[in-house]
N, C-alpha and C positions, 0 to 999 in steps of 0.2 A: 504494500500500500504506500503512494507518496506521502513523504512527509506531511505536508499539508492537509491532507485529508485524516491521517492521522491523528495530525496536532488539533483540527477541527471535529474529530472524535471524542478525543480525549475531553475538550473543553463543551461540549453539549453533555456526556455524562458525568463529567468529572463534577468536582467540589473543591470552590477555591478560597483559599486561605491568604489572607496580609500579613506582612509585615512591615515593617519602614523601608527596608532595602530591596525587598522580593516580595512578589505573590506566588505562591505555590499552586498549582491547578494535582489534582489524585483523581488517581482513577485507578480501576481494574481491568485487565487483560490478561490473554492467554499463555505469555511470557511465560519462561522457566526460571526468570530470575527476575529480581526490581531493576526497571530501565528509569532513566533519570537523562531530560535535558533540559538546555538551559538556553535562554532566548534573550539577545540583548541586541534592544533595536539603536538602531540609526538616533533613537532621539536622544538616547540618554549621552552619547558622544560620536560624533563623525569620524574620529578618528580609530581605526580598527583597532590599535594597541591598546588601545582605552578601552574597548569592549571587550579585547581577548584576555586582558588581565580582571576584568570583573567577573567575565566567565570563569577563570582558573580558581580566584578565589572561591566562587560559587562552588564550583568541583570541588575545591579542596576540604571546604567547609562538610560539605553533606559525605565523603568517601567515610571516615568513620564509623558512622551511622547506619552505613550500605548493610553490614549485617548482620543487622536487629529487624531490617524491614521483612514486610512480607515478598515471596517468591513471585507473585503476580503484580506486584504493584506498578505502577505509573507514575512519574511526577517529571511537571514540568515547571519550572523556574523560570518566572520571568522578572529580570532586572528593573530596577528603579533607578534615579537619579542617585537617591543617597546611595546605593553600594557603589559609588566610585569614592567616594572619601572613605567611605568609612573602614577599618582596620577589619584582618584577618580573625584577629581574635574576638572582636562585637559580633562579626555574618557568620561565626561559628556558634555565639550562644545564641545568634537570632536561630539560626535554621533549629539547634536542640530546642528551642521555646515554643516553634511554627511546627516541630512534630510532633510535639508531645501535646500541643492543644490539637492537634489532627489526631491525636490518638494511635499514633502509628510506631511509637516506640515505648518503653517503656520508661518511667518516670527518675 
């Protein structure tokens, strides 16, 4: 399936979650393991290193976490303004804060 059609799957079932840096979209699929990605538009920076570095930290923040989740899970990450300032170690307690009120990990 395109991506697109995908990511427009996920976001008509899914259930989305805020925070200051990211919104999380979850959902369930038929995956054998939790898939995870991360969306960082054109607005939050023009500049691609500015998005590939929000995206890393986004990555690096949630890898942790990777296995506690469930095997079928979905989640899609989409970037904010504030995660370009904000520090590795804030969008790592944000995401534990953003799963644990989705219920998706354990407390």
């Amino acid at each position: 399936m395109p991506l697109k059609q995908e990511f427009a799957r996920i976001r008509r079932g899914g259930k989305m979650y805020d925070s200051p840096s990211f919104g999380m979209l979850v959902s369930y699929g038929s995956s054998g393991q939790p898939q995870c990605a991360f969306i960082v538009s054109k607005k939050i920076d023009r500049r691609s290193v500015v998005r590939h570095e929000v995206k890393r930290k986004l990555s690096d923040s949630v890898q942790p976490f990777l296995p506690q989740l469930s095997r079928n899970l979905e989640l899609v990450f989409l970037a904010k303004q504030k995660a370009v300032t904000i520090s590795k170690d804030e969008l790592h307690q944000e995401v534990a804060t953003i799963l644990n009120r989705a219920r998706l990990t354990l407390p």
